[in-house]
C-alpha positions as CSV (number, residue, x, y, z in Angstrom):
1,X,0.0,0.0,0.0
2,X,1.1,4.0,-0.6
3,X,1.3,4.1,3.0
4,X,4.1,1.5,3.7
5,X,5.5,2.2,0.8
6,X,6.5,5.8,1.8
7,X,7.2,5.1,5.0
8,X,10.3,2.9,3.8
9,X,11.3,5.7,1.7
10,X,11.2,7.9,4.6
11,X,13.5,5.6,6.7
12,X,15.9,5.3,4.0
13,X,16.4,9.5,4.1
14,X,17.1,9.7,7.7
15,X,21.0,9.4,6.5
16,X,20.9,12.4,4.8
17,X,18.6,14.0,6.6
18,X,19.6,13.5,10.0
19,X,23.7,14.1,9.6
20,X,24.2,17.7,8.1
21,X,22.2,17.6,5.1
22,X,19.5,19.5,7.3
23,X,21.6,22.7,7.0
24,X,22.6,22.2,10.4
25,X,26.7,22.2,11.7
26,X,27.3,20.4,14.5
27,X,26.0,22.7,18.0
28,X,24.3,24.5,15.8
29,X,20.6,25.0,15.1
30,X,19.0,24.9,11.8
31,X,17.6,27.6,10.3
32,X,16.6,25.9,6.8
33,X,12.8,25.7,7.7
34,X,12.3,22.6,4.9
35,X,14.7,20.7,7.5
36,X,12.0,20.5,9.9
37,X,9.3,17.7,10.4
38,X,7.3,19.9,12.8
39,X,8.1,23.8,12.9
40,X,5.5,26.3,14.4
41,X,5.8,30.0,14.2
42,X,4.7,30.2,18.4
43,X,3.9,27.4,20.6
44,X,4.0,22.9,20.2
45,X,2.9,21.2,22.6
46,X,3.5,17.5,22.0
47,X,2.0,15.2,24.2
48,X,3.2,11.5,22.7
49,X,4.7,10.0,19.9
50,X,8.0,8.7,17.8
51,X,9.1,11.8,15.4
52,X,11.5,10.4,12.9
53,X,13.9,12.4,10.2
54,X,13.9,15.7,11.1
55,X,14.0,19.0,13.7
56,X,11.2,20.1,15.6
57,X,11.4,23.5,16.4
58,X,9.4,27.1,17.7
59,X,10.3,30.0,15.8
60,X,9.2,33.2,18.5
61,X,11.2,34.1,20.9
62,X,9.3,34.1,24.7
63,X,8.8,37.8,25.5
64,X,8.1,36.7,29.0
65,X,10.4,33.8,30.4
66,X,8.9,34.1,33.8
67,X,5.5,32.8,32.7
68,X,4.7,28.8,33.3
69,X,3.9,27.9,29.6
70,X,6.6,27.5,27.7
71,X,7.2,27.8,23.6
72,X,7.9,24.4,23.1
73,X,6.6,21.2,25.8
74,X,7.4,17.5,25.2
75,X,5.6,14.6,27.1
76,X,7.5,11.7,28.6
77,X,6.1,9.5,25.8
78,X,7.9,11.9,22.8
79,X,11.0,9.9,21.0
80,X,13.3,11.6,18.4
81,X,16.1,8.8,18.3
82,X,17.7,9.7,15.0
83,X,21.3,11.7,15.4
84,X,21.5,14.9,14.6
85,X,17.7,15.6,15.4
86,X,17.0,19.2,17.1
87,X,14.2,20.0,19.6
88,X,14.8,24.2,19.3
89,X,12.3,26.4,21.3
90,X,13.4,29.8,23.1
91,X,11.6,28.4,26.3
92,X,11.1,24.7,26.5
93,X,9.4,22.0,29.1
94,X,10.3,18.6,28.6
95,X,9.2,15.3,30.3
96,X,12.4,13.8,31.8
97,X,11.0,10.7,30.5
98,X,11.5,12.1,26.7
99,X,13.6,10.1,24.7
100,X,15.4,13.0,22.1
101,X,18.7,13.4,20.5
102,X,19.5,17.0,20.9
103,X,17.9,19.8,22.9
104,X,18.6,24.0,22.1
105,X,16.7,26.2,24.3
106,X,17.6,29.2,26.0
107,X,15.6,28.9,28.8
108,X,14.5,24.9,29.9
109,X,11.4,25.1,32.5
110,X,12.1,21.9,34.6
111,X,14.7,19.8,35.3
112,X,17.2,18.5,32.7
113,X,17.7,15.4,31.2
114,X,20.9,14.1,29.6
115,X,19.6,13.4,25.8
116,X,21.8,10.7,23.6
117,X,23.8,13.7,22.1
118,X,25.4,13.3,26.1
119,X,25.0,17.6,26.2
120,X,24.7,18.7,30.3
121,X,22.8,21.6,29.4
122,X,20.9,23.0,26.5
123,X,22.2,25.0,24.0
124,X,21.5,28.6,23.2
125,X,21.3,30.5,20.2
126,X,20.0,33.7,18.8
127,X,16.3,33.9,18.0
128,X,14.2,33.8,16.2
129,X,14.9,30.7,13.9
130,X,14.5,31.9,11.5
131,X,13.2,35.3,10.3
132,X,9.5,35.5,9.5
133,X,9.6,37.0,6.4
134,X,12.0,34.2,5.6
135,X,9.6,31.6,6.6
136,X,6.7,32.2,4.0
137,X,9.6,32.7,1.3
138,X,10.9,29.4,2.1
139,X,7.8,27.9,2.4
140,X,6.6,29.3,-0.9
141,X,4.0,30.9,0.1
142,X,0.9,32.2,-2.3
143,X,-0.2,36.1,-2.3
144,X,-3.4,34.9,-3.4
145,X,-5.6,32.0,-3.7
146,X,-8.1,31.5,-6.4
147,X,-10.7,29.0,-5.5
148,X,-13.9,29.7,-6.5
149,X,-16.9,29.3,-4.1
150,X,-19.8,28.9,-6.2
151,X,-18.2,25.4,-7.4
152,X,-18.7,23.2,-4.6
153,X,-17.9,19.7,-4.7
154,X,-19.8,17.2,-2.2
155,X,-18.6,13.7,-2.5
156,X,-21.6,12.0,-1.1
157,X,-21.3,8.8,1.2
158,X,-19.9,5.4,-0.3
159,X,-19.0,7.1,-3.5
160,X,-16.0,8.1,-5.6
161,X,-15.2,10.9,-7.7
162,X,-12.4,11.6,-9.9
163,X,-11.8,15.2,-9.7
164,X,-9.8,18.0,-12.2
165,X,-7.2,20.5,-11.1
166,X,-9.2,23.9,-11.1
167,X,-11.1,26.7,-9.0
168,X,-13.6,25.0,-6.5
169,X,-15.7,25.7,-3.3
170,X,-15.8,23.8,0.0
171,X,-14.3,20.0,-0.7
172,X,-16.3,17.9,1.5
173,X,-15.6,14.1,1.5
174,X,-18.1,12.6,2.9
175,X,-18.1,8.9,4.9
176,X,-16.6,5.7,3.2
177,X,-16.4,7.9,-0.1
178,X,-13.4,8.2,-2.2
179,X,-12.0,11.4,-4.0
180,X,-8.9,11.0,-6.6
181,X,-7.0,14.0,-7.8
182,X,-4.5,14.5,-10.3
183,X,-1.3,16.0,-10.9
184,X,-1.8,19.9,-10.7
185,X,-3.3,22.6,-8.8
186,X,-6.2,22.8,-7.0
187,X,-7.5,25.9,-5.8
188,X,-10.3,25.5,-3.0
189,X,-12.3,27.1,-0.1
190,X,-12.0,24.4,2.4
191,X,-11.7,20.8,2.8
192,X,-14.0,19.0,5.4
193,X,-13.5,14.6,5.6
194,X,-15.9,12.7,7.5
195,X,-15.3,8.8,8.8
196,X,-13.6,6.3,6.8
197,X,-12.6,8.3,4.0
198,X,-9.9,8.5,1.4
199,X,-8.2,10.9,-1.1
200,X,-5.3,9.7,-3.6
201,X,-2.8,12.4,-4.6
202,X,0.0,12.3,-6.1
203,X,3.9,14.1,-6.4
204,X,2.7,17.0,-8.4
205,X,-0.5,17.6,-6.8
206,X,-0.8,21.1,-5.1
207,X,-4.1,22.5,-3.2
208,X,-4.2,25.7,-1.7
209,X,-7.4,26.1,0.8
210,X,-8.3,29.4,1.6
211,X,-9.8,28.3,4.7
212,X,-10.0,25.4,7.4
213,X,-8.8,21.7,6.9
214,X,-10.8,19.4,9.0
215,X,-10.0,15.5,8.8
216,X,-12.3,12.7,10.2
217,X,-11.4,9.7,12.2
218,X,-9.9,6.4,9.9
219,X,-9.3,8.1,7.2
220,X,-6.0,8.0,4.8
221,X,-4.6,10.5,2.7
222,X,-1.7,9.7,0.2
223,X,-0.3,8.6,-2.6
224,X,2.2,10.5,-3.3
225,X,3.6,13.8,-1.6
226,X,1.0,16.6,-1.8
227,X,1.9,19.8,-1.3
228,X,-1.0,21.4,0.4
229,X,-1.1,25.2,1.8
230,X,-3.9,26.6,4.1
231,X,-4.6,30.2,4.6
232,X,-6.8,29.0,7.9
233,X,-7.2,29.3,11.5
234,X,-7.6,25.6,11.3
235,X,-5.8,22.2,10.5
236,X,-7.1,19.3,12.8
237,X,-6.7,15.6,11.8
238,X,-9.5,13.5,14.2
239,X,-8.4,10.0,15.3
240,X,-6.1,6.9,13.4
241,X,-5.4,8.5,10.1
242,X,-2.9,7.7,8.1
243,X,-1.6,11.1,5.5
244,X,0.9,12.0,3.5
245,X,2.0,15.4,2.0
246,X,3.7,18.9,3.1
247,X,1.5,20.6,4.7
248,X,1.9,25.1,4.9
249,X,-0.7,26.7,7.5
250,X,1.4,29.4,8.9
251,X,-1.8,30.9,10.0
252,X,-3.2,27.6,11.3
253,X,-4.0,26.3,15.1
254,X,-2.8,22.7,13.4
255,X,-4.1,20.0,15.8
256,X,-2.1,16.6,14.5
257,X,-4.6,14.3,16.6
258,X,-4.7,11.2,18.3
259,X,-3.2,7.7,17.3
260,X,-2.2,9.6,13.7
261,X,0.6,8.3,11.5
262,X,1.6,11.8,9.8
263,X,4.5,11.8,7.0
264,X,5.7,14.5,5.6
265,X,6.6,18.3,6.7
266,X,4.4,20.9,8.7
267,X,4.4,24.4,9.2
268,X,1.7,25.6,11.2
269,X,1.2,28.7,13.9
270,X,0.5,26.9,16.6
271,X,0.3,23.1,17.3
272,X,-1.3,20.7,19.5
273,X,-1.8,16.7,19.8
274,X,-3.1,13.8,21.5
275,X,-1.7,11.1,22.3
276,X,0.3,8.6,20.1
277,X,0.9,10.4,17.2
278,X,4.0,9.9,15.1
279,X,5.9,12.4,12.4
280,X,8.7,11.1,10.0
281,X,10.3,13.9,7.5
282,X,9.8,12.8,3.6
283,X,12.1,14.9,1.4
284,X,9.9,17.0,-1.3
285,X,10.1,15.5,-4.6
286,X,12.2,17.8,-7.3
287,X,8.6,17.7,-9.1
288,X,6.8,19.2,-6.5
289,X,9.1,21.7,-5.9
290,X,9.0,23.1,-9.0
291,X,5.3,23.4,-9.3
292,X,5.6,25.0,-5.8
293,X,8.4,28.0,-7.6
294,X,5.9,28.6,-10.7
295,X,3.2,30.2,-8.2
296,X,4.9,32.8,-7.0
297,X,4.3,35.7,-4.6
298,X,4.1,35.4,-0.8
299,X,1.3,36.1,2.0
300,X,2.3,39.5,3.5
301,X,3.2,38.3,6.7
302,X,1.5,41.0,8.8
303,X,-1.5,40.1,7.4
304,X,-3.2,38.8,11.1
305,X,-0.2,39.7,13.7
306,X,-0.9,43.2,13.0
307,X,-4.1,42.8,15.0
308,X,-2.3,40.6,17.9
């Protein structure tokens, strides 16, 4: 199945991504955001999980150290076991129990643990990550997107629908249905899943949602490595679903679920999960890539944190 099949790729990466070809020098953070599995622009909070591949990382820098909640906090259930893998946050909290490979903070609420990189403390740098302006251009992101609401597209229950790049409405999938899209761009509103649910993409397959993403329980997602970028408030994957693709919501509350198995990257404002779900890195195909280059433009970054 896609599913397996990806995940063996992934594995195979780690060499490459987890010893230096992540931008990284050794004590030194990365600030190549397409390094990172799991970077948020201001607060993770991780309960459980193995994250494979890559660096986890908080990009804003904690304007008030004093205050209990941290940037970045790990559960005793989190494991990063690959070397070379970075846990980055200006202010972190993490579970002595977590198993990780290297920790940078400037600031660690709670005690420390000795990770398997054997450092006795964690290791500053200079924040932010990586400057936010040079987020959205490194994440490609579009000035504009061009779905079209009037075209809504309802996959009804215990169905299947083959569906054309274009302009669209709200994508809803609805339970046990299947939707199958192409190679090429998608432009839509939202994207809503119910139960049981499945949608085959593929390499070159882009969708830009203007709005939420909101993914039922059991469903799977894959194929290939979409490259799919919200302008939402909202990414949330329910329970047990299986997904591949790189996901851009650098607006989004992302919450990655419960019991998920998530490949690929994500760049979200803020995320959250539940228990037991795992993150391995999948490198971006050169063929997504470039279809990524030929949109051009980015989001004016002030766009919301002018009103904050």
């Amino acid at each position: 199945m896609w599913y397996s099949r990806i995940l063996f790729c992934g594995v195979l990466s780690l060499s490459l991504v987890g010893v230096g070809a992540q931008g990284a020098q050794a004590n030194s953070i990365s600030r190549n955001v397409n390094s990172y599995v799991l970077f948020a622009l201001d607060k993770i909070n991780y309960k459980s999980g193995v994250i494979r591949g890559g660096h986890v990382g908080v990009n804003r820098i904690d304007t008030n150290k004093n205050n209990s909640e941290a940037m970045l906090t790990f559960g005793g259930k989190v494991v990063m076991p690959d070397n070379g893998d970075q846990v980055v946050g200006d202010t972190v909290r993490i579970d002595q129990r977590a198993d990780l490979w290297e920790i940078f903070a400037n600031q660690e609420q709670g005690p420390f643990d000795i990770p398997r990189s054997g450092q006795t403390s964690p290791i500053s740098f200079a924040g932010p990550v990586i400057s936010p302006a040079d987020v959205l251009s490194q994440i490609k992101f579009p000035s504009v997107f061009n779905d079209d609401p009037s075209q809504a597209i309802d996959v009804r229950t215990n169905t299947s629908l083959t569906l054309a790049p274009g302009s669209y409405g709200e994508l809803r999938v609805r339970d046990h249905s299947t939707l199958f899209l192409t190679d090429g761009i998608y432009d839509i509103s939202s994207l809503i899943t119910g139960k049981h649910t499945t949608i085959v993409w593929g390499d070159g397959t882009v969708i830009n949602v203007e709005g939420d993403i909101k993914l039922g329980n059991d469903g799977s997602y894959g194929g290939g490595l979409a490259l799919i970028r919200s302008g939402g408030e909202i990414v949330n994957f329910a329970k047990h679903v299986e997904f591949l693709a790189v996901v851009h919501a650098p607006e989004a509350n992302c919450g990655l679920g419960h019991g998920n198995d998530l490949q690929g990257r994500f760049v979200c404002r803020q995320v959250h999960t539940d228990i037991n779900t795992n993150l391995t890195f999948v490198p971006e195909p050169s063929a997504l890539a470039l279809l990524g280059l030929g949109l051009g433009g980015l989001v004016a970054f002030g766009r919301r944190q002018n009103t904050r």
